[in-house]
C-alpha positions in Angstrom: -2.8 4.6 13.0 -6.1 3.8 11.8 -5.2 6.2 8.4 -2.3 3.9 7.5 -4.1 0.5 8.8 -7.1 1.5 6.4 -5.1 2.2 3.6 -3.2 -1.3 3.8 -5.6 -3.5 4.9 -7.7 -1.9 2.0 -5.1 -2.6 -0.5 -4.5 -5.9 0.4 -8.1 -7.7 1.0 -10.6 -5.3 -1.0 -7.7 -5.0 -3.9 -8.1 -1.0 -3.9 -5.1 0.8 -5.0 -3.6 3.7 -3.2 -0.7 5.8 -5.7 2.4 7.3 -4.1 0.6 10.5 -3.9 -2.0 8.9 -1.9 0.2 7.2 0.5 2.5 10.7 0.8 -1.4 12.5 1.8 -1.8 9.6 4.5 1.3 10.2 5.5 0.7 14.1 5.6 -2.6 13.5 6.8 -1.6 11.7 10.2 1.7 14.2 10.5 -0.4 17.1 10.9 -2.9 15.8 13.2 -0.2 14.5 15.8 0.9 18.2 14.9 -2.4 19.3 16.2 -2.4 17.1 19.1 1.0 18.1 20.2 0.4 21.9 20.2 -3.1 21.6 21.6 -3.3 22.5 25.4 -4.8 20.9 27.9 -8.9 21.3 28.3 -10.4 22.6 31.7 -10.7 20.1 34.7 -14.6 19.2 34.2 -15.7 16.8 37.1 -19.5 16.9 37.6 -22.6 17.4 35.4 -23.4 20.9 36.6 -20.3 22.3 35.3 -20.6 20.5 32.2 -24.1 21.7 32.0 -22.5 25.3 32.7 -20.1 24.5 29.6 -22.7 23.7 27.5 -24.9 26.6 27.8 -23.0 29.0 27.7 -23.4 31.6 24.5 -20.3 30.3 22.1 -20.8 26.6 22.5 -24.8 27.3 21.6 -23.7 29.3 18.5 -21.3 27.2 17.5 -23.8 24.0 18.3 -26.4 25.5 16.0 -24.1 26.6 12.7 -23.3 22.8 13.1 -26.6 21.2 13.1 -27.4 24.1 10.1 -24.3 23.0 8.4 -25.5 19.0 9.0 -29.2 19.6 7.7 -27.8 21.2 4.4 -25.9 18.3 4.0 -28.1 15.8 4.7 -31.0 17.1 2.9 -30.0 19.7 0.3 -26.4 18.3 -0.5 -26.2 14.7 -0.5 -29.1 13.9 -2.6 -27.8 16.0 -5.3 -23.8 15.3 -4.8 -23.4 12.5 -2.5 -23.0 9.9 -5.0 -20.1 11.6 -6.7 -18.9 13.8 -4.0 -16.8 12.0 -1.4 -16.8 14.9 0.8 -20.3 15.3 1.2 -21.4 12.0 3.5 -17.9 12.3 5.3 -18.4 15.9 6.0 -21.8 15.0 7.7 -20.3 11.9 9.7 -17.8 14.6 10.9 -20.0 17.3 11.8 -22.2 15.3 14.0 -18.8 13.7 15.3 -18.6 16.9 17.0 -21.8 16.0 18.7 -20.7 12.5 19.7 -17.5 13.1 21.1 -19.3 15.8 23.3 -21.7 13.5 24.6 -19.0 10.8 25.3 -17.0 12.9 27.6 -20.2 14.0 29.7 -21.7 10.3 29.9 -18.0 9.7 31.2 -18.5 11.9 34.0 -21.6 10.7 34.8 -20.8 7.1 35.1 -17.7 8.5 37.5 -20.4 10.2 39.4 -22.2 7.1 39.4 -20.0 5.3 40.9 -19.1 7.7 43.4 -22.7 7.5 44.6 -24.0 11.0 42.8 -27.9 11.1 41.7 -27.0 11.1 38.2 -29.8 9.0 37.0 -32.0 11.8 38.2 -30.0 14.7 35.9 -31.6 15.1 32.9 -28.6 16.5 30.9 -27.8 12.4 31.4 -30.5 11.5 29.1 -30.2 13.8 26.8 -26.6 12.8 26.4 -27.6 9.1 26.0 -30.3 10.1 23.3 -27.5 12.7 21.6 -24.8 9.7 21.3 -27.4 7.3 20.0 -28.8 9.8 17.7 -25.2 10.9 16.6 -23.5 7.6 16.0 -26.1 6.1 14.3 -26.3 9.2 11.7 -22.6 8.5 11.6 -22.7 4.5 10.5 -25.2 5.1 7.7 -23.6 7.9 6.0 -20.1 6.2 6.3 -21.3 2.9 5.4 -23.1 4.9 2.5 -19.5 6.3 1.4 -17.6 3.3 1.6 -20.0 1.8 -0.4 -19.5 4.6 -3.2 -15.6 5.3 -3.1 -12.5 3.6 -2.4 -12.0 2.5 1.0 -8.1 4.1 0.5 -9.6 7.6 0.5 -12.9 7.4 2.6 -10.3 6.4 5.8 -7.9 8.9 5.3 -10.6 12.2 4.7 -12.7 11.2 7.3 -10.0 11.0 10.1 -8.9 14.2 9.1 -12.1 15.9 8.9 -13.6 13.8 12.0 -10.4 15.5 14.5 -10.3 18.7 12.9 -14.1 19.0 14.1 -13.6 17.6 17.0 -10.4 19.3 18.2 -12.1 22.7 17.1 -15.4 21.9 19.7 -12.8 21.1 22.4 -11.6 24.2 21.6 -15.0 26.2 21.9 -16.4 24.0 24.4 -14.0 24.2 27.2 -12.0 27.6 26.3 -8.6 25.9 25.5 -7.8 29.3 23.0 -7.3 30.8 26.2 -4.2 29.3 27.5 -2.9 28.7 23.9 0.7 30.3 24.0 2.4 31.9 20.7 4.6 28.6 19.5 1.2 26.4 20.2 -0.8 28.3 17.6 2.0 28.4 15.4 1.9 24.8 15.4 -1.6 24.1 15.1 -1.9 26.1 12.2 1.7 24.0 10.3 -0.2 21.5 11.5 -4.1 22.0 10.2 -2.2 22.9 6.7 0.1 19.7 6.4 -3.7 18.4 6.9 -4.9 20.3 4.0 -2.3 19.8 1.7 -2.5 15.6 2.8 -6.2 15.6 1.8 -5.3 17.7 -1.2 -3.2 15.2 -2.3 -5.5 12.1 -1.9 -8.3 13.5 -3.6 -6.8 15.0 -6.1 -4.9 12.8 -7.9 -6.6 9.8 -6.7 -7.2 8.5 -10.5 -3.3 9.0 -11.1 -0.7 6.0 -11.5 1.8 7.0 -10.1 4.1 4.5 -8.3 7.6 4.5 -7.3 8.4 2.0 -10.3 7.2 4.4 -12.9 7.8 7.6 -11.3 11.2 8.1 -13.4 8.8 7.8 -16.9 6.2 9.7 -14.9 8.4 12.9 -14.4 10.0 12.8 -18.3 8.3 14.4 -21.0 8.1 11.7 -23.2 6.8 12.1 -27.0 3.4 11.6 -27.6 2.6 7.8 -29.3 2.0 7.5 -32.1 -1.8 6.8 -33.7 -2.1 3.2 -34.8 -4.9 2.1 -37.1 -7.1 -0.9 -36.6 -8.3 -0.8 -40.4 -6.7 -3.0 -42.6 -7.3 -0.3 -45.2 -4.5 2.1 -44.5 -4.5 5.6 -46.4 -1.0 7.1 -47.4 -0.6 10.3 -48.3 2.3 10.6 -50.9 2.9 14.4 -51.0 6.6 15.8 -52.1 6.5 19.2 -51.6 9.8 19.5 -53.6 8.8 18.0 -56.4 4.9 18.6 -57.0 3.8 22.3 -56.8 1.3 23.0 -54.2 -1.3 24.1 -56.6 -1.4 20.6 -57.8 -4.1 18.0 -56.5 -2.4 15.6 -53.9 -2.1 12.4 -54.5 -3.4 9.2 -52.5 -2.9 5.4 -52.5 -5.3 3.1 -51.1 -4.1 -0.6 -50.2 -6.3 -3.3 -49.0 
């Protein structure tokens, strides 16, 4: 809900306005995540810091953990000074790539504080700390650069993108992280995949024709061709062209008529 709360609340208070394309990509955008979420299977029963320090070492999350911190350097320091500031993608694709890192550390400092209160020496693991400093780390990286792209673009789109990038990631380290391809039956991949394109083609939609006014009032003149205006003249000092064609032969000098 927090695509369609943005989008309204934004329209109402900041005065930002979404088109009827843009509220059809919202639309889109939050059908194909519940997609997604439907379709996804359930992740592996994690209940201690050993096996999540088993999950996270092992060879496919590592890989997968460094193309994403690659990925989030060339953003940060080769992409968004160039393209930030006219790119919306750029700051909410680095909010969403570290969101892969946040979400991560949330769900071990969960089991932790359940091991904590179960009377387990967690304070004494140090994959503990390192999730504390990886969450702080993350979420602050997160703030600036989507307080940097609110401050740029329109609040209607920043919402929208960022939700959809932000669970894509985030259902794809789930994925990785604790093996969930593996149980994954025929119909559930079908319907992630309808489900990460409806995504696509939502985000297509509110990018793309963002600039567009297109509402549902003027969507009947929108979708006729209608003849081009014609060019009117500030200048009080109009030019005619008096040209007959029948009567004056077209090797003969036109002739104009100035009025003031």
């Amino acid at each position: 809900l927090s695509v369609l709360c943005s989008a309204i609340l934004s329209s109402y208070l900041l005065g930002e306005r979404l088109n009827l394309l843009g509220k059809l990509g919202c639309l889109l955008s939050l059908v194909g995540s519940t997609v997604m979420v439907i379709h996804a299977p359930e992740d592996e029963e994690v209940t201690t810091l050993e096996e999540m320090t088993s999950k996270l070492k092992e060879p496919g999350f590592l890989a997968y953990a460094a193309i994403l911190l690659a990925l989030c350097f060339l953003l940060i320091f080769c992409l968004a000074p160039r393209y930030g500031q006219s790119n919306i993608l750029i700051y909410l694709a680095i909010c969403s790539v570290i969101g892969a890192f946040s979400v991560s550390s949330v769900k071990g400092l969960g089991i932790a504080i359940k091991g904590f209160f179960a009377g387990q020496p967690v304070l004494q693991n140090p994959l503990t700390w390192i999730l504390v400093i990886t969450l702080v780390a993350s979420i602050t990286t997160q703030i600036n650069y989507l307080n940097k792209s609110l401050d740029i673009f329109n609040t209607s789109l920043v919402f929208p993108i960022y939700y959809v990038l932000f669970t894509t990631i985030v259902i794809t380290t789930s994925i990785i992280l604790f093996k969930e391809w593996v149980t994954m039956t025929v119909v559930d991949i079908i319907g992630t995949v309808c489900g990460f394109l409806t995504i696509i083609l939502g985000v297509f939609l509110l990018h793309a024709f963002k600039d567009m006014d297109i509402s549902f009032g003027n969507l009947p003149q929108v979708l006729q061709n209608e003849q081009p205006a014609p060019v009117t003249r500030d200048d009080k000092n109009i030019l005619i062209e008096v040209d007959n064609s029948s009567i004056a032969p077209e090797d003969k000098p036109k002739v104009f008529m100035l009025y003031t």
